[in-house]
C-alpha positions, 0 to 999 in steps of 0.5 A, a space after each residue: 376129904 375128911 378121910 384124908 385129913 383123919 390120915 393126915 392127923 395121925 402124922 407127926 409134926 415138924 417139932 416131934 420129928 426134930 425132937 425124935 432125931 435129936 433124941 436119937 443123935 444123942 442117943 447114939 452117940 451115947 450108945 457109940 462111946 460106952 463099949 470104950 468104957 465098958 471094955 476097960 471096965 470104967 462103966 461108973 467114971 464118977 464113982 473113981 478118978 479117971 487116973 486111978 488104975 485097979 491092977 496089979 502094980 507088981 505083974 505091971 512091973 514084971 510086964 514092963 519090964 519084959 515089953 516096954 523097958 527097950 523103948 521108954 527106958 527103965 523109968 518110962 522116961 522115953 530113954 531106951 533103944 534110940 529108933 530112927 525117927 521115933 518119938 518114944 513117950 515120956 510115961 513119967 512126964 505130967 502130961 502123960 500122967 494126966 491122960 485119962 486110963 481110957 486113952 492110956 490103955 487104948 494106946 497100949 492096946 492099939 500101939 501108935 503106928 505113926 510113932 512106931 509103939 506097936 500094938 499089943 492086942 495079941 500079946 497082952 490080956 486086958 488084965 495084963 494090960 490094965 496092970 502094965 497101966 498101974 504099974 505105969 501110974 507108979 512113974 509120975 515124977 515126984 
């Protein structure tokens, strides 16, 4: 009997095995959320606002104007080529300006497919991609 209770005493308690999954949930979901930031090179949100873009505004513009100006129109605001049945993002819009690089960037990597944005994955580096969104930041109506 005491053999077994030695065995028994080297288990952990209810509280240590909660606190051991919380402390795993959360660090897990801190763990599946930094790739995201790491990727689009935002590893510190803290130390820059999380609208200000380090590109290249005049390659950005060169971009767009090559990929983007059919749809959003020449000032991003969502007038060019008329799709059927398609919502094309205002980019100068204070709605838009107020999403956060990391979503932006993520949609123009990842397109909208449910309102016919492509993605541009294959066609855009990440660099390409961040100076299209610095270009992007320049479009916030005045």
């Amino acid at each position: 009997m005491t053999a077994l209770k030695n065995q028994l005493s080297i288990l952990p308690s209810r509280s240590d095995l909660f606190y051991f999954l919380v402390g795993m949930i959360c660090t897990a979901g801190v763990w599946a959320t930094a790739p995201v930031d790491v990727i689009w090179g935002q590893t510190h949100p803290d130390q820059k606002s999380p609208t200000q873009v380090e590109g290249d505004v005049r390659g950005g513009k060169v971009l767009f104007t090559r990929h983007c100006v059919t749809c959003h129109g020449p000032k991003g605001q969502g007038d060019g080529l008329q799709i059927a049945g398609a919502t094309v993002a205002d980019l100068s819009s204070p709605a838009t300006q107020r999403k956060l690089n990391v979503d932006l960037l993520t949609t123009i990597h990842e397109g909208r497919p449910s309102r016919v944005m492509p993605s541009w994955e294959y066609r855009l580096s990440q660099e390409q991609t961040r100076d299209v969104l610095a270009y992007i930041r320049t479009l916030r109506r005045k």
